[in-house]
N, C-alpha and C positions, 0 to 999 in steps of 0.2 A: 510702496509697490503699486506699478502702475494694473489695470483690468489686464491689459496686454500680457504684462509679466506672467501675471497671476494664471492667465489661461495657457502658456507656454507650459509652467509648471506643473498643473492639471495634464495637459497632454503627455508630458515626459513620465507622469507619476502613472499613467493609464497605458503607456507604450512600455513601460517598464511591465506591468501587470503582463500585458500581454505575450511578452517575450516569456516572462519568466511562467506562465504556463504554456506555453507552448513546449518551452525548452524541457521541463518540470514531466509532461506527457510522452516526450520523445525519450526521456530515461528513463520512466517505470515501463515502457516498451518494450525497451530493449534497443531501439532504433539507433540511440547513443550509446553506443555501447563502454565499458569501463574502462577507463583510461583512452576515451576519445579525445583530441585537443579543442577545444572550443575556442578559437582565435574571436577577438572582436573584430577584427574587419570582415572575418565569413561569416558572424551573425550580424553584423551588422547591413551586410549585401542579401542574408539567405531571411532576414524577417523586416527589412524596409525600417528598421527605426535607428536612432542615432547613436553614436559611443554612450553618449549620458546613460538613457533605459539600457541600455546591454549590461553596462557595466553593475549598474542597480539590480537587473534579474540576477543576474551572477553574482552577485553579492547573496543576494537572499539564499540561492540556491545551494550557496557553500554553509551560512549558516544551517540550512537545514540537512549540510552531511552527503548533499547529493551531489557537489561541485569539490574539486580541492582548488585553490587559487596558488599556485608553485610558483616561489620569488623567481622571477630573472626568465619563467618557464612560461608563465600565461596561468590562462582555467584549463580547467580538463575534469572530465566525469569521474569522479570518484571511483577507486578501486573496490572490489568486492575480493574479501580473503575470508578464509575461514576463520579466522576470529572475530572479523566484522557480521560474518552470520551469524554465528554464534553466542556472539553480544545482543544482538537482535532478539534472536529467540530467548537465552535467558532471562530479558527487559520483559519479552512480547508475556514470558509465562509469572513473571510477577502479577504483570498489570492485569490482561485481560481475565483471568481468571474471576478476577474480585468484580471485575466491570460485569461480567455475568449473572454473579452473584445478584449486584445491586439490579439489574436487568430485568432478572428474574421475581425480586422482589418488587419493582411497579410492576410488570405484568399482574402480578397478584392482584392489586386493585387498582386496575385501569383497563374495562375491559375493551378500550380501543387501543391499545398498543396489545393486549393478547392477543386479539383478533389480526393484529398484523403480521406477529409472529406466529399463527398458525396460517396466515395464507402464504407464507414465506416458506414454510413448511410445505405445507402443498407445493409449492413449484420446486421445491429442491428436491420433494420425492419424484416428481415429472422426470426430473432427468435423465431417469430408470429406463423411460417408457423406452427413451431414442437409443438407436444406436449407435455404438461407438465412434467418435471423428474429434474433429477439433474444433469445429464448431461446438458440438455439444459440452466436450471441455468448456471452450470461452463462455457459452451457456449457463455452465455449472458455476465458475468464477464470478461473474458478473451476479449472480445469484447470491452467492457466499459473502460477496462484496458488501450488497443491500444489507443482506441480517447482520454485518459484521457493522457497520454504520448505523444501524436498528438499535445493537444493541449501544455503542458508543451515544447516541441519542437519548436511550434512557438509562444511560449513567446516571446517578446524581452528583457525582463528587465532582464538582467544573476540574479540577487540575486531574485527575484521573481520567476524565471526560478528551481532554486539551493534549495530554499526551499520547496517549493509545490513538488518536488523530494525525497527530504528525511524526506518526512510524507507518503510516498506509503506504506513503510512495517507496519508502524501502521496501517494506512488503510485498507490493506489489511488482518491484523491480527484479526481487530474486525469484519471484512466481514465473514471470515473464523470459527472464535468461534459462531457467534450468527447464524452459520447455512445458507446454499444455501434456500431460502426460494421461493419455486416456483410462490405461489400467490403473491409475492413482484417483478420478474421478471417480471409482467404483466405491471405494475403500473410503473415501472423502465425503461422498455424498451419505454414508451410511452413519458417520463420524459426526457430519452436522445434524443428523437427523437425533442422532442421538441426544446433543445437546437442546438442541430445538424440543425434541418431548419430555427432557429433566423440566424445563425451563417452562411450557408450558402446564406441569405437572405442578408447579409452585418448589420443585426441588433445587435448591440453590446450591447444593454441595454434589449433587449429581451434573446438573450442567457447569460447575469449575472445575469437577472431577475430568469430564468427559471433556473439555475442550482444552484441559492440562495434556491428553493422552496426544488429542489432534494435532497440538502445536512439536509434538516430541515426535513424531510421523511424520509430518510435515517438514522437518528439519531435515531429517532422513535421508527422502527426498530427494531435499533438495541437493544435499552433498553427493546421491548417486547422480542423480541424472548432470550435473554440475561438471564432474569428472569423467563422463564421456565424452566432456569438448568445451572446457574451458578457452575461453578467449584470451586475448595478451594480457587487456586486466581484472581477469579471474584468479587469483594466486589461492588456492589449495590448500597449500604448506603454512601458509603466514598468518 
């Protein structure tokens, strides 16, 4: 393989990268919305790189559940049904709970990751201060985000760590369709706080307790706000 080859290849492996977060951001958005058609030749015009990397992002993006690739059909953005949430959340409440757990147990002796999780704390009680909008939603999210990546960080168990990681952009995608929803910020931020002071308390069966309750509210949720204006592919029923 010639330097030449080799730097083609490099290129193609880094325009691949690039698409595929690009394309990866516009789904947990919303912006792609479910059962959007993703042609290669309109990604190929709408992000500047060639069949090769399109085809590579969309690959990745189907393994991770957010792409379906339909024989004879093309790509297209993965449907959201109520069994697909469903399945989500009863994964989400196996896993994270235990991640807590273990969370909770370094904070115990490490007092710079407790120290994080109490300043983490402090900004998600802030959210109080402001009033109601969508901003302060997106505020509160991005907030919930951090401590939720906090705690994924101080997992210790790498495969417990690795999974509860690549369920975020699902997570984050049904956050984003079923709407920033101001009166669920209320009840939310009370919910993390909760967990947050098991957690800094050194209680480990109080914060999986409390963040088992959050994930069953959150579900809620999402099926209400969901079935006020499901999109073509939002299916409810299935």
């Amino acid at each position: 393989m010639t330097a030449d080859s080799r730097a083609e290849g490099t290129e193609e492996v880094s325009k691949a990268d690039q698409v595929h977060r690009q394309l990866r951001t516009e789904i947990e958005l919303g912006e792609l919305a479910p059962g959007t058609p993703l042609s290669e030749l309109s990604l190929v015009g709408r992000t500047g790189a060639s069949r090769t990397p399109v085809r590579e992002a969309l690959r990745r993006l189907a393994a991770e559940g957010l792409v379906d690739l339909v024989p004879r059909q093309g790509a297209r953005v993965s449907r959201v049904s109520a069994r697909s949430v469903r399945d989500l959340f009863e994964f989400r409440s196996l896993l994270e709970p235990a991640a807590v757990r273990q969370a909770t147990e370094a904070a115990a002796t490490d007092p710079a990751l407790h120290r994080t999780f109490a300043e983490l704390r402090e900004a998600i009680a802030g959210v109080l201060e402001r009033d109601p909008s969508t901003a302060r939603s997106r505020s509160f999210y991005e907030l919930a985000d951090r401590f939720d990546w906090a705690v994924i960080g101080a997992t210790r168990n790498e495969h417990l760590r690795r999974t509860i990681a690549e369920l975020r952009p699902h997570t984050a995608r049904l956050r984003n369709l079923s709407h920033l929803d101001p009166q669920r910020v209320e009840v939310s931020v009370g919910e993390h706080l909760a967990v947050c002071d098991a957690l800094l308390a050194g209680d480990a069966d109080g914060a999986a307790t409390a963040l088992a309750g959050h994930l069953t509210r959150s579900l809620e949720t999402i099926f209400r706000n969901l079935a006020h204006g499901p999109g073509e592919g939002v299916d409810l029923l299935g």
